[in-house]
C-alpha positions as YAML, in Angstrom:
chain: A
units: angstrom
residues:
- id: 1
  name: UNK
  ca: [-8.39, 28.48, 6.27]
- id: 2
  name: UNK
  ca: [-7.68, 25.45, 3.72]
- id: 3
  name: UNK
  ca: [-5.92, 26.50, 0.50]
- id: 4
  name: UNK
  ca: [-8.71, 26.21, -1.80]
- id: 5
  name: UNK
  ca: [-6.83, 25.94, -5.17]
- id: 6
  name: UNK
  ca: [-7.41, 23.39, -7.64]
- id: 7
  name: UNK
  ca: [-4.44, 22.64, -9.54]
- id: 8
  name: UNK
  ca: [-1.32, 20.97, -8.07]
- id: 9
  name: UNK
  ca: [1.92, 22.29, -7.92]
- id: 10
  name: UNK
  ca: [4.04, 20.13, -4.84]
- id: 11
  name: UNK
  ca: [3.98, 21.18, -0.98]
- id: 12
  name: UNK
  ca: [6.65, 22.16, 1.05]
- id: 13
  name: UNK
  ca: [7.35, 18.53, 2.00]
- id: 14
  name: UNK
  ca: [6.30, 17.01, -1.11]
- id: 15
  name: UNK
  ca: [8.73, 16.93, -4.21]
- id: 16
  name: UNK
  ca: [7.28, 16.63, -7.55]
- id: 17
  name: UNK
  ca: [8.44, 16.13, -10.50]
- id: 18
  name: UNK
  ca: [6.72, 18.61, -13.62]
- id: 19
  name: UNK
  ca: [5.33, 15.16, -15.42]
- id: 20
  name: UNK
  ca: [3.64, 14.17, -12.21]
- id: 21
  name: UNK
  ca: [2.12, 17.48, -11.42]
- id: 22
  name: UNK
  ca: [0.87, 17.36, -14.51]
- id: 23
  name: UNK
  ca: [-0.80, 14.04, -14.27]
- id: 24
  name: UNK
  ca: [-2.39, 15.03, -11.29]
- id: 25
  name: UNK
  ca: [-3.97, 18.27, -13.00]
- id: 26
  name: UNK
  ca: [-5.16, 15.96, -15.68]
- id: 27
  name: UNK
  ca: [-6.98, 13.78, -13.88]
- id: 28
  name: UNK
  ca: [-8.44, 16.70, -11.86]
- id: 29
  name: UNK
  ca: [-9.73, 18.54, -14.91]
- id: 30
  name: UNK
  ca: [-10.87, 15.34, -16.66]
- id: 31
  name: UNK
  ca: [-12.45, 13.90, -13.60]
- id: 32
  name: UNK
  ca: [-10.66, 10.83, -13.75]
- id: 33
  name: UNK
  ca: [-9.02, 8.38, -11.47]
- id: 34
  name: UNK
  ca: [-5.22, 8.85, -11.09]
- id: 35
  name: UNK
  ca: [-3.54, 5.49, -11.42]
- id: 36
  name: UNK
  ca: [0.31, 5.71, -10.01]
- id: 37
  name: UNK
  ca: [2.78, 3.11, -9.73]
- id: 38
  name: UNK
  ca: [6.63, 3.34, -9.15]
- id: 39
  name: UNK
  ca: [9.04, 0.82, -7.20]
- id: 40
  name: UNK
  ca: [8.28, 1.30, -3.46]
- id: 41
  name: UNK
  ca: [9.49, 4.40, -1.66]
- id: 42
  name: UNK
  ca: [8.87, 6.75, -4.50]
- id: 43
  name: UNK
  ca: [6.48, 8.83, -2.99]
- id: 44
  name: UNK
  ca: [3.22, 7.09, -4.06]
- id: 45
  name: UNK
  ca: [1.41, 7.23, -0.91]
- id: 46
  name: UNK
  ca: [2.37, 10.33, 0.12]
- id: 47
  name: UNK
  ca: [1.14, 12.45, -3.26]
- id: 48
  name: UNK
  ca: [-2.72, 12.07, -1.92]
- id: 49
  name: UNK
  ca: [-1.68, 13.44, 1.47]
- id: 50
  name: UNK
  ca: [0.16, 16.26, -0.08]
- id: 51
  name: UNK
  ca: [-2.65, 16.72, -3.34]
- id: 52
  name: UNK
  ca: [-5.55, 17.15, -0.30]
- id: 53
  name: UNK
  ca: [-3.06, 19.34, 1.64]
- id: 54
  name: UNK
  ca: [-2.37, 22.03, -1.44]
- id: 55
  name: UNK
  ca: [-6.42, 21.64, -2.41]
- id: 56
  name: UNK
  ca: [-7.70, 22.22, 0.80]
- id: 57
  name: UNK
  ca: [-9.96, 18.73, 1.07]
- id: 58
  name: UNK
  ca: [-9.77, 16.20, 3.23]
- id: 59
  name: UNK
  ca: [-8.34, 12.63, 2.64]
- id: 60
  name: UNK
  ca: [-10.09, 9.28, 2.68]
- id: 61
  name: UNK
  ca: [-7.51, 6.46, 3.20]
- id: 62
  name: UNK
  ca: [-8.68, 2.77, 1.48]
- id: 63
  name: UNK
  ca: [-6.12, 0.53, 2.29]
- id: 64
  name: UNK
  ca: [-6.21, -2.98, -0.05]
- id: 65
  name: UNK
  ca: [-5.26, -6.23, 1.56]
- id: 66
  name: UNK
  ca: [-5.39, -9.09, -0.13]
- id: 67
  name: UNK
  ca: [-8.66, -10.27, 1.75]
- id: 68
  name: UNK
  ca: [-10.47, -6.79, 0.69]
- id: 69
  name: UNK
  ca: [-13.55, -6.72, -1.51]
- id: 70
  name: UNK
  ca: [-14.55, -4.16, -3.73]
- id: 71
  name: UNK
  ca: [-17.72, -3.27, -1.77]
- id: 72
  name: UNK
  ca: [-15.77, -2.55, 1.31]
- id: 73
  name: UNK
  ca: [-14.53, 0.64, -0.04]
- id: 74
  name: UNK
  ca: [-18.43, 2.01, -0.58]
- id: 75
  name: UNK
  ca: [-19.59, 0.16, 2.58]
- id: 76
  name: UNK
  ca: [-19.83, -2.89, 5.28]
- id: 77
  name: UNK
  ca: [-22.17, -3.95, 6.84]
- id: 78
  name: UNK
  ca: [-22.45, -4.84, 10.77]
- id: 79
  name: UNK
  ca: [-24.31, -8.11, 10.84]
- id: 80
  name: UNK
  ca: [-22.31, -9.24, 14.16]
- id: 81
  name: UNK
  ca: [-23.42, -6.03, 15.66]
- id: 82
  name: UNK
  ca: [-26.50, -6.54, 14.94]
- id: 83
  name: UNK
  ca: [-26.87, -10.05, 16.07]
- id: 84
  name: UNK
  ca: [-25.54, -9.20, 19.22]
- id: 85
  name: UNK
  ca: [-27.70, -6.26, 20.29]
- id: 86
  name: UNK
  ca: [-30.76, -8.84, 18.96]
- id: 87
  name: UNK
  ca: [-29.94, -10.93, 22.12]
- id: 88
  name: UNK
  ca: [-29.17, -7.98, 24.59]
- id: 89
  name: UNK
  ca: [-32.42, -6.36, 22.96]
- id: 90
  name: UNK
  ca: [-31.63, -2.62, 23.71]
- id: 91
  name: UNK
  ca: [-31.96, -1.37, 20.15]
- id: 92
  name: UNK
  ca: [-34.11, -1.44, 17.26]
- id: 93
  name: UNK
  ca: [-32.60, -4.31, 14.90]
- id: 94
  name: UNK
  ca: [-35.14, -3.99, 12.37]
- id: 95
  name: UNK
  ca: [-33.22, -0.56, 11.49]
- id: 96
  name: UNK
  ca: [-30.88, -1.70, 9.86]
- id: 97
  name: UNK
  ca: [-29.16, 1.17, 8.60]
- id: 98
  name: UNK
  ca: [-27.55, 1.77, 12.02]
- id: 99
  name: UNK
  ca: [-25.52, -1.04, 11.23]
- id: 100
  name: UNK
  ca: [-24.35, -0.24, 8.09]
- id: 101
  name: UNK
  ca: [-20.73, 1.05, 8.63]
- id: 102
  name: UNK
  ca: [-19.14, 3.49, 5.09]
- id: 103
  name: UNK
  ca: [-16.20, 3.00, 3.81]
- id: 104
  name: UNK
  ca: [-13.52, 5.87, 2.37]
- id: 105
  name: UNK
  ca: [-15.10, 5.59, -1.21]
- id: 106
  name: UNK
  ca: [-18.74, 5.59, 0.41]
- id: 107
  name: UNK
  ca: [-17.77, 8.37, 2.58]
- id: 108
  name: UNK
  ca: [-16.23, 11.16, -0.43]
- id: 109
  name: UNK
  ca: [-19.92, 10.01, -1.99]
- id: 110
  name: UNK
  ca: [-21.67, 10.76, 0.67]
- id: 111
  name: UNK
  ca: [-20.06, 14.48, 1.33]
- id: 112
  name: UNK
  ca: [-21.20, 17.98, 0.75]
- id: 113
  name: UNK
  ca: [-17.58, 19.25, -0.43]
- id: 114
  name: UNK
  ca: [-14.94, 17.31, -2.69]
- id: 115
  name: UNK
  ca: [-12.44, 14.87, -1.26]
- id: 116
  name: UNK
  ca: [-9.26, 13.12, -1.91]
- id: 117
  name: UNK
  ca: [-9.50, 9.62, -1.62]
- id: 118
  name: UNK
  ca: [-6.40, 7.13, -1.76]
- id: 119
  name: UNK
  ca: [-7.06, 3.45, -2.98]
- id: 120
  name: UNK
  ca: [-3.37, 1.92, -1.49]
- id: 121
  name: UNK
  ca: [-1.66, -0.72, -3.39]
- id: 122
  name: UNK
  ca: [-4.87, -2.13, -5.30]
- id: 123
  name: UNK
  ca: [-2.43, -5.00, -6.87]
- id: 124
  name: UNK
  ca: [-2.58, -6.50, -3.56]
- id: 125
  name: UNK
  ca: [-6.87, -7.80, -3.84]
- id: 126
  name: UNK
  ca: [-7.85, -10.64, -5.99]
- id: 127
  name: UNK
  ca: [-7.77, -10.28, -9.73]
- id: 128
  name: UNK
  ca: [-11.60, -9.06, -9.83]
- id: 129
  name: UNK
  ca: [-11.32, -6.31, -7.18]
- id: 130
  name: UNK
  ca: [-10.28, -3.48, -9.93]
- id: 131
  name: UNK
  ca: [-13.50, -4.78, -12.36]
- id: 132
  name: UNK
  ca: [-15.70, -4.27, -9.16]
- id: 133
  name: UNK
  ca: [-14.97, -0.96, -9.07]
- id: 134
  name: UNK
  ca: [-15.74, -0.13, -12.46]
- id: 135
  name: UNK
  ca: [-19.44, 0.82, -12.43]
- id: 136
  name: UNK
  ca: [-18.62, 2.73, -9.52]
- id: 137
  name: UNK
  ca: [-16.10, 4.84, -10.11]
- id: 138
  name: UNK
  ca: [-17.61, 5.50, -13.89]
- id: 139
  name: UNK
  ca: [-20.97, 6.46, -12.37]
- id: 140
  name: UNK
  ca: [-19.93, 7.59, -8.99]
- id: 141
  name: UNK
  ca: [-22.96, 5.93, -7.40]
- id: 142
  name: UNK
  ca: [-23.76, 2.85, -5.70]
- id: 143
  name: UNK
  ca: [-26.17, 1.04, -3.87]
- id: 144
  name: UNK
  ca: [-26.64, -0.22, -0.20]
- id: 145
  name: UNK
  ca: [-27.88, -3.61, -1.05]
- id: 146
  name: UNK
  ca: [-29.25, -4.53, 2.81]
- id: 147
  name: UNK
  ca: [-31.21, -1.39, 2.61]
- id: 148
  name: UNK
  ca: [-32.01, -0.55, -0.81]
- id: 149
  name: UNK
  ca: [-30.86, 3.01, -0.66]
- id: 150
  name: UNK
  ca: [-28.80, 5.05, -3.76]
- id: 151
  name: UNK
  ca: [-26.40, 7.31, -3.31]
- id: 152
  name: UNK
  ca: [-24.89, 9.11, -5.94]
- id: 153
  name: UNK
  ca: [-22.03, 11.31, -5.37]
- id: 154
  name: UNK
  ca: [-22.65, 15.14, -4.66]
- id: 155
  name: UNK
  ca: [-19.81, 16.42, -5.84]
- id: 156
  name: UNK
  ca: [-17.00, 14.37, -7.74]
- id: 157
  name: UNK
  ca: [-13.82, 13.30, -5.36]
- id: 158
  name: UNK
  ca: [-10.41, 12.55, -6.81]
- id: 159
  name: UNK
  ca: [-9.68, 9.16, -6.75]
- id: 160
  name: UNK
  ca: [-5.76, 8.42, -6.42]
- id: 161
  name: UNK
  ca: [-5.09, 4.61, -6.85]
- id: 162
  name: UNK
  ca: [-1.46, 2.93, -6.35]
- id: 163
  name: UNK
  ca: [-0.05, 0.11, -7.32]
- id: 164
  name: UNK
  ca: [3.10, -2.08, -7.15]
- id: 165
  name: UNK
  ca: [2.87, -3.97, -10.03]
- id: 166
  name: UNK
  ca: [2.32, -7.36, -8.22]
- id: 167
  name: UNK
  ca: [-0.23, -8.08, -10.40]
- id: 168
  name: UNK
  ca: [-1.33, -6.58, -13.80]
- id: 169
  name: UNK
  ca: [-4.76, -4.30, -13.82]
- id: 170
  name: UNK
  ca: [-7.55, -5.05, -16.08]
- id: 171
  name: UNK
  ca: [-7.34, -3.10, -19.37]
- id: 172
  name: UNK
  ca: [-11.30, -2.06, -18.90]
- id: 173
  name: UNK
  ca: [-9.95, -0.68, -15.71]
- id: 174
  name: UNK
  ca: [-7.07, 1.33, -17.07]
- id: 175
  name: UNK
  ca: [-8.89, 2.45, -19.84]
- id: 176
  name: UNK
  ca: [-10.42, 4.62, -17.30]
- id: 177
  name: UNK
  ca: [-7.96, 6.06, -15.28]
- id: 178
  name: UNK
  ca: [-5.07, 8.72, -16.06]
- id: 179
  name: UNK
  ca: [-2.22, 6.64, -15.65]
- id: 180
  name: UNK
  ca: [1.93, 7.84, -14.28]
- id: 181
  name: UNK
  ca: [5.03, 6.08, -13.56]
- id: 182
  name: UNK
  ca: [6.78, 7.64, -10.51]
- id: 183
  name: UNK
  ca: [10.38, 7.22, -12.27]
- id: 184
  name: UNK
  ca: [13.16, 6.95, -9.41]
- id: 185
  name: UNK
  ca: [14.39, 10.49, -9.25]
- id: 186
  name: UNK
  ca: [17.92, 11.47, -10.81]
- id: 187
  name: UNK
  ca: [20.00, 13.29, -8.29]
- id: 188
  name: UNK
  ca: [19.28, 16.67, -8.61]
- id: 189
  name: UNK
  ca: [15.77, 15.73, -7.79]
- id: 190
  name: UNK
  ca: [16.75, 13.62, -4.92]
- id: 191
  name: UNK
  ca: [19.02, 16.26, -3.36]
- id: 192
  name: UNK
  ca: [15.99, 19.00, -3.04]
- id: 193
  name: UNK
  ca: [13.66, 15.60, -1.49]
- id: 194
  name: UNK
  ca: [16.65, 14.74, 1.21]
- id: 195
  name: UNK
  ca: [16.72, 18.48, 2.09]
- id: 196
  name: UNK
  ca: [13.08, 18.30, 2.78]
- id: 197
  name: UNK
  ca: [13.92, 15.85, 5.80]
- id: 198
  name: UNK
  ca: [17.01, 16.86, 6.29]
- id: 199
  name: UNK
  ca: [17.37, 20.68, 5.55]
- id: 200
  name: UNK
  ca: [20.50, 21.34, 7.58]
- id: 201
  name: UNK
  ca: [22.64, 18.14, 5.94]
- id: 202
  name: UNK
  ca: [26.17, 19.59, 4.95]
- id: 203
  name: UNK
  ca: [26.32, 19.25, 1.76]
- id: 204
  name: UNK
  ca: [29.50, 17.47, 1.29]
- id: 205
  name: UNK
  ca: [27.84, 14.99, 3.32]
- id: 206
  name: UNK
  ca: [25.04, 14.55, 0.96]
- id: 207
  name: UNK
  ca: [27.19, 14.51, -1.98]
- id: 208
  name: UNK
  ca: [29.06, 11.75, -0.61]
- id: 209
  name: UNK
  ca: [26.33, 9.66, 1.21]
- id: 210
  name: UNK
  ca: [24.03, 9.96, -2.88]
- id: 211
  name: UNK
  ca: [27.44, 8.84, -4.22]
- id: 212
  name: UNK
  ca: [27.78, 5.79, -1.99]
- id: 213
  name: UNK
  ca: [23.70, 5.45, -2.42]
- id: 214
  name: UNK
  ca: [23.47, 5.38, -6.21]
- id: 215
  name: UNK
  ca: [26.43, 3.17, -6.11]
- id: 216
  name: UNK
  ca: [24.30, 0.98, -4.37]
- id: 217
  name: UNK
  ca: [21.80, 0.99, -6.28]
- id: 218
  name: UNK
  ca: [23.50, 0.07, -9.47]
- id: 219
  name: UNK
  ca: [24.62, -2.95, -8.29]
- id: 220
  name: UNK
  ca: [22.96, -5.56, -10.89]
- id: 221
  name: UNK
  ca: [23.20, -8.24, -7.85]
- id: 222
  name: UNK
  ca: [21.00, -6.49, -5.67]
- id: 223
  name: UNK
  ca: [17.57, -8.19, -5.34]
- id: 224
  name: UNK
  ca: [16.17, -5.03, -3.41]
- id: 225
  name: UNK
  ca: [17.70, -1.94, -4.52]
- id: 226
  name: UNK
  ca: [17.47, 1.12, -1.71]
- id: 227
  name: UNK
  ca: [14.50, 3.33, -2.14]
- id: 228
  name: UNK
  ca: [14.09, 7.18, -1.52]
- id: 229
  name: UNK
  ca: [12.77, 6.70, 2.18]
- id: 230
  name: UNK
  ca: [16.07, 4.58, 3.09]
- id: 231
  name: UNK
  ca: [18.23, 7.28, 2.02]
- id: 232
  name: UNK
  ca: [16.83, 9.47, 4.00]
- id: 233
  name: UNK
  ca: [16.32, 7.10, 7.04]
- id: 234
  name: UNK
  ca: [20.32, 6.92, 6.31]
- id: 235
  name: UNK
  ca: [21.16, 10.16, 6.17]
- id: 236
  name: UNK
  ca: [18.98, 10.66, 9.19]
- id: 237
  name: UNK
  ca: [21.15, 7.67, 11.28]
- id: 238
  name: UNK
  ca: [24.53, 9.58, 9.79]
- id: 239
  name: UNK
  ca: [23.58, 12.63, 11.00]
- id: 240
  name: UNK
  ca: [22.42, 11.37, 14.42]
- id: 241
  name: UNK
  ca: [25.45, 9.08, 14.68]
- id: 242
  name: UNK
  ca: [27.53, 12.08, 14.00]
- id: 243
  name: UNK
  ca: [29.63, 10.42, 11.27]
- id: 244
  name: UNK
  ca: [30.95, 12.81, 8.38]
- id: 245
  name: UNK
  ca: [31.74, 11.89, 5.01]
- id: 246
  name: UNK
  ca: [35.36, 10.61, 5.81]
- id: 247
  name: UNK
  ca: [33.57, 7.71, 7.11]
- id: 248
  name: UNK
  ca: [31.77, 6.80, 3.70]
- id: 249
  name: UNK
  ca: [35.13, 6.44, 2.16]
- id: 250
  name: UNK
  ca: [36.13, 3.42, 4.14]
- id: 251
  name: UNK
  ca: [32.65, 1.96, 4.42]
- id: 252
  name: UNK
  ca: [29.07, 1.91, 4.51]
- id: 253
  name: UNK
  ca: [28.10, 2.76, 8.07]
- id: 254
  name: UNK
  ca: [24.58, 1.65, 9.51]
- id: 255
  name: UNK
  ca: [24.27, -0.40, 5.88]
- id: 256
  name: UNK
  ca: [21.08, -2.43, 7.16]
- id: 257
  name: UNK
  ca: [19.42, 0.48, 6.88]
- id: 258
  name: UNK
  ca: [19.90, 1.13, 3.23]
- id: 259
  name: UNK
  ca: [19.87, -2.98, 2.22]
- id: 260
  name: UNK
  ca: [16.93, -5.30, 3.82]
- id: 261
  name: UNK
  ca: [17.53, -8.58, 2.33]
- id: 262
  name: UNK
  ca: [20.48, -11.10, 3.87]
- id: 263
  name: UNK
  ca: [21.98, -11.99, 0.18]
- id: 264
  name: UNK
  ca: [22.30, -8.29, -0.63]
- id: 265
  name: UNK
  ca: [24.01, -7.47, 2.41]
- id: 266
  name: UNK
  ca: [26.60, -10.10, 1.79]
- id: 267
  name: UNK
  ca: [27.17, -9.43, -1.73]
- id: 268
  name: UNK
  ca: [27.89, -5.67, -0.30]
- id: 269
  name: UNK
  ca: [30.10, -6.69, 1.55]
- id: 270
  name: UNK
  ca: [32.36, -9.06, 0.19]
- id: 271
  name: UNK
  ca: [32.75, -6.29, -2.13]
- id: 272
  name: UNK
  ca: [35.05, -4.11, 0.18]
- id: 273
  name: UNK
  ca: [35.73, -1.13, -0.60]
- id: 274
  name: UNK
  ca: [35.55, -1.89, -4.16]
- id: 275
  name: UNK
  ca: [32.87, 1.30, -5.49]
- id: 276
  name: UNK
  ca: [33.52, 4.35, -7.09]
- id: 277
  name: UNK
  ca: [31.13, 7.78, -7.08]
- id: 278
  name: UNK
  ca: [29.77, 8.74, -10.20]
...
């Protein structure tokens, strides 16, 4: 039986801070789009999976590449399909809504009961993608140009958009969305998101593996400072590895997991043993 409430409050296995719940119940009551962006491994993703799991609806995943058009979201359509069953000639080609294929916004449009959909990492398309989606999202309606059909959204999905900040959004475009920053979390946060994953972590262990971390972290050198999901994929090879915390005060064990660029490893490095917890 999905949980059919309709404000959100965190899951089990999702961690929220009281500013971000809050932004999601915003753009729920307002019917907007919910624009997030935060460094990555904040948790961006991951809030539509957990918002659709506490609401009870099902998620719609868009995924942006940099080739991606706007329309793909509502819809594609098959021509290659089409042109090859027009030479094997075992179907009906002149119908040529069998070839048209819907995409994740298309889809939550098309439904009898409200979604969640996720538009991932929307800096990533051209500069125009975002302005595409304008009429679209305002209306919640579009058109199947091949066919001439409308639809119009049934009921209203909730539109959860991230970004990276690789490139900056059109003003027209934020103008209509709720907008957070997913801020890196401080460690009290952090320590109940690490227990998630890792619920039986001693905790003198975690105290001195966030120590070592946010040491890390502060490093002004660094050109790729350690997110949330490498401190737990850290604590996780720790753990497995069967090192304790005595370790952490002679070095960094397993440190390519926390640091993924070659200039911040050496710089790391050549620093020794030279940190101190704070």
């Amino acid at each position: 039986m999905p949980n059919l409430t309709q404000t959100f409050s965190g899951t089990a296995d999702y961690i929220a801070s009281q500013e971000l719940m809050e932004a999601v119940n915003v753009a729920l009551a307002l019917e907007r789009p919910l624009l997030i962006k935060g460094e990555p491994g904040t948790g961006k993703t991951l809030l539509a999976r957990a918002v659709a799991e506490q609401l009870g609806r099902p998620l719609l995943t868009w995924h942006v590449k940099s080739t991606s058009r706007a329309v793909d979201g509502l819809y594609v359509y098959d021509a290659v399909s089409r042109l090859q069953d027009s030479r094997f000639g075992d179907k009906n080609v002149q119908d040529i809504r069998q070839y048209i294929r819907f995409g994740a916004l298309g889809r939550s449009f098309l439904a009898e009961t409200p979604s969640v959909v996720l538009i991932d990492e929307i800096d990533k398309a051209d500069l125009e993608f975002p302005n595409d989606l304008l009429h679209e999202l305002d209306q919640m309606a579009f058109e199947v140009v091949e066919t001439g059909d409308s639809h119009r959204a049934k009921v209203r999905p909730l539109v959860i958009i991230t970004s990276n900040n690789e490139k900056e959004l059109p003003d027209a475009f934020l103008r209509r969305c709720i907008f957070h920053f997913i801020a890196f979390p401080d460690a009290a946060l952090m320590a109940r998101i690490v227990k998630v994953h890792h619920p039986k972590v001693r905790q003198v262990l975690l105290d001195e593996a966030m120590a070592r971390f946010y040491w890390l972290r502060n490093l002004p050198e660094l050109r790729k400072r350690p997110s949330t999901s490498e401190l737990i994929d850290w604590l996780g090879a720790l753990i497995r590895g069967g090192l304790d915390e005595s370790e952490l005060s002679a070095r960094i064990p397993f440190l390519g997991t926390l640091l993924k660029k070659e200039q911040d490893l050496d710089s790391v490095q050549k620093r020794g043993r030279g940190w101190t917890k704070h």
